[in-house]
N, C-alpha and C positions, 0 to 999 in steps of 0.2 A: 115491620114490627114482628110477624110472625116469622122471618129467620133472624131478628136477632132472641125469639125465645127458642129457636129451634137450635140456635149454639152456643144459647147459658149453659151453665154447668146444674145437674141433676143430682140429688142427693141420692145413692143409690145404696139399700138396707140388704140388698140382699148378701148370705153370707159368704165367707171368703174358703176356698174351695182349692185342694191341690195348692198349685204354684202361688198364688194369692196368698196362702198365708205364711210360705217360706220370704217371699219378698214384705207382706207385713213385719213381719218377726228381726229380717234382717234391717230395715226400716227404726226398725223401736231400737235397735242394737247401736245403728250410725246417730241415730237421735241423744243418747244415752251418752256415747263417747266423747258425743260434742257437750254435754255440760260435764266432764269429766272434774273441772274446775270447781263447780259447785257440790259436788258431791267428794271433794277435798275438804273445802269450807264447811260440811255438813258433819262428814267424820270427826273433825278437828274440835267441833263445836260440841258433838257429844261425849267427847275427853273434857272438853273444860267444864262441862256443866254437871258432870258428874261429881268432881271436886272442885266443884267454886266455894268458895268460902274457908276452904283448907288451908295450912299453911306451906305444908310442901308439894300441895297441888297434884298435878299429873306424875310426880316422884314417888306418891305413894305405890304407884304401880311397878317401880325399880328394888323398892326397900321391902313389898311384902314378898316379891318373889326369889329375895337375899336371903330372906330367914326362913323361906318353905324353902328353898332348895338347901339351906345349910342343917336346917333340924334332919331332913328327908335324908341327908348324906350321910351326918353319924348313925340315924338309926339305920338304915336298909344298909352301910356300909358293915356296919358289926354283925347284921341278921345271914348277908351273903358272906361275909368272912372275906369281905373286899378291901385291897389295897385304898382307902383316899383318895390315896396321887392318881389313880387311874379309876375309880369310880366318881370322884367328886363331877372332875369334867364333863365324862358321859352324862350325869344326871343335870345337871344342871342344863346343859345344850337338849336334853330330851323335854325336862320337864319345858323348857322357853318353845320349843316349836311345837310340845303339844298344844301348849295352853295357845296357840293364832290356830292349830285348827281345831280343834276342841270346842274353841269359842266360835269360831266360824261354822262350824256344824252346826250348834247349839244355835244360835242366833239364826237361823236357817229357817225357822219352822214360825219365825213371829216377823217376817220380814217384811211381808204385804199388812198383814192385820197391825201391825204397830202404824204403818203408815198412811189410815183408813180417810183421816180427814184431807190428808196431801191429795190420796188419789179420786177425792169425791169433791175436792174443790178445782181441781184444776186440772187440765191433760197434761201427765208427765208419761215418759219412758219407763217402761215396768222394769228397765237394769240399773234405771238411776239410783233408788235406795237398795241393790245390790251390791253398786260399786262404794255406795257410802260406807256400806259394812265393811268389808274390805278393806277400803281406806284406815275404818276407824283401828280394822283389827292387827295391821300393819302398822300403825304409829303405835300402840300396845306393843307388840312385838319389836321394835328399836326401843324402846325403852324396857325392856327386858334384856334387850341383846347387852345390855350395859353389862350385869351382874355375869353374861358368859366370857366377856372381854378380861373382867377383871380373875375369874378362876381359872380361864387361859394362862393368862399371865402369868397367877402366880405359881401353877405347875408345869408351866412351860410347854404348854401344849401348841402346835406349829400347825397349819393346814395343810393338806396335800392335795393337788390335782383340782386346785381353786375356779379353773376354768371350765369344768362341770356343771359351777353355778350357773353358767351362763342357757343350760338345760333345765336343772333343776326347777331354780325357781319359776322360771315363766311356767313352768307347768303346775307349780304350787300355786299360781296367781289364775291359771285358767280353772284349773280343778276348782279353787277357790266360787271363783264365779259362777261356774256348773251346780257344782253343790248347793249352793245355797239361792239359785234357781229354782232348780229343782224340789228341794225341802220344801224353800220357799208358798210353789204352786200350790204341793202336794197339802202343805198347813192350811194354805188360803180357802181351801176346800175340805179338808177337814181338820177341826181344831183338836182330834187325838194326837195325831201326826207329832206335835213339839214336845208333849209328853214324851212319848214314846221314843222321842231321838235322843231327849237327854239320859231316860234309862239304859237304850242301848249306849250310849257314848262313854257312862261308868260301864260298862263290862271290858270294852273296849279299851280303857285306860288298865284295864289291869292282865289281859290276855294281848295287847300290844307290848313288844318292848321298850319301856318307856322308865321304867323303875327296875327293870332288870335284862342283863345284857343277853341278847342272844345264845351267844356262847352259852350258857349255862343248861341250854336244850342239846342233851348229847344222840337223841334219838327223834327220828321224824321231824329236824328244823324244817323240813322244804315246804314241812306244812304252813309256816309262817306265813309264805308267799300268795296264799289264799286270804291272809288278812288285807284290805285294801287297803291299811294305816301303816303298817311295816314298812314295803315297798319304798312308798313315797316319804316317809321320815328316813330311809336308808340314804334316799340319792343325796338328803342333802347334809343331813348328822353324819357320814362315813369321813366326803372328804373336809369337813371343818375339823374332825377327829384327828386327820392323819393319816385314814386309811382309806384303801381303794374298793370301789364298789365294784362287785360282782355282776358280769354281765348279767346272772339271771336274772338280780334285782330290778334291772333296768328293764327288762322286758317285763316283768311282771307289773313295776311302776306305770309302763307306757300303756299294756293291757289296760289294767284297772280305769287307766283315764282316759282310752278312747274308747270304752264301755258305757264310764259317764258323760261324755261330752257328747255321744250318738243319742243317751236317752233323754237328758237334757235341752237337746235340739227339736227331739219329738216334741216332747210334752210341751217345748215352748211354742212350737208354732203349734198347736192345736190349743193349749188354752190360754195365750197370753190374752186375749181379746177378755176373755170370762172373767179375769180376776179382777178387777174394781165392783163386777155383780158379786163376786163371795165374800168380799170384806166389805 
């Protein structure tokens, strides 16, 4: 009797320290990827339940971003004294992959605290409602990418060097995850934090190029490169454009997001454990 209590299993509180919480963290990571599935079905689910009851359903999300980017194009096209044929494209391709990170920042900051009954009824994986965002924020984005297809089209706009995405995006998809990690924690622990992001993220829509082409900065552009939104909308808006990205952008892109995926790694093994106590 007394070796078989002597080789039960102990519950042991003490806390997790060094290497311990890098193999916890990566733990909640393999845990996360294995309900990838559900957090599919979870995305999906908060597209249809946003417009239940609608007529044209998850369409509304193709039709309103038709008529902001066609109002957006006569005016800012007349204000810059721009060609149409060659601004309509740009703007429309800018404004579709601001609005998946935009929304993906924003959404960042209420990521844990929106999910406070999930994480107090039950033990999940703290990347599982991460990955749902994401999910949700990429089905949002193909159904936007409709209204770029069709102004491609009809200005005859071609890609170049289409094999880049094959960079690009996984790192739009990791940065994705980073960021909104990160916001995430930093909200879950204090609720200024979502404010504060969506404030910063209007300045950001309008000192990024997004509504107006680079080109038009004929002094000090390199300063751009310190914006951490430029970079990473360059690698992927260039060659759907037609044109070819600049090595520097590409080094400033990879910069930028192995700055965030190092501090995102910190903060997550140190306070992944805490956050079900903040929310």
């Amino acid at each position: 009797m007394e070796d078989m209590n002597a080789r039960s299993p102990v519950l042991t509180l003490e806390p997790l320290r060094g290497w311990g919480l890098v193999r916890a963290a990566w733990s909640d990571l393999k845990a996360g990827l294995q309900l990838l599935p559900l957090a599919v079905t979870l995305g999906w689910l908060d597209i249809k339940m946003r417009y239940r009851g609608s007529i044209l359903g998850p369409l509304w999300l193709t039709l309103s971003t038709a008529v902001m980017i066609g109002a957006m194009g006569v005016v800012y096209g007349y204000l810059f004294h721009t060609d149409l044929k060659a601004y309509l494209p740009f703007l429309s391709l800018s404004l579709v992959l601001w609005g998946y990170g935009g929304t993906v920042v924003n959404d960042a900051g209420t990521v844990f605290t929106q999910n406070t009954s999930l994480f107090h009824s039950m033990r999940i994986p703290v990347s599982l409602p991460v990955m749902q965002v994401i999910v949700r924020n990429l089905l949002i984005l193909l159904h936007n990418m409709v209204v770029v297809v069709v102004v491609f089209a009809i200005f005859h706009v071609w890609p170049h060097e289409i094999w880049s995405l094959l960079f690009s995006l996984p790192i739009w998809i990791l940065d994705s995850f980073c960021v909104i990690l990160l916001i995430g924690m930093l909200g879950a622990r204090f609720r200024d934090i979502a404010p504060i992001v969506a404030s910063l993220m209007q300045i950001f829509f309008f000192v990024t190029p997004v509504i107006w082409k680079p080109e038009l900065i004929t002094t000090g552009r390199k300063y751009l490169l310190f914006d951490p939104f430029y970079p990473l909308l360059e690698i992927v808006r260039a060659p759907l454009l037609g044109q070819t990205v600049d090595p520097v952008i590409w080094e400033a892109a990879l910069g930028h997001s192995v700055l965030l995926w190092l501090l995102a790694a910190i903060l997550f093994c140190r306070m992944r454990s805490r956050i079900p106590y903040w929310i």
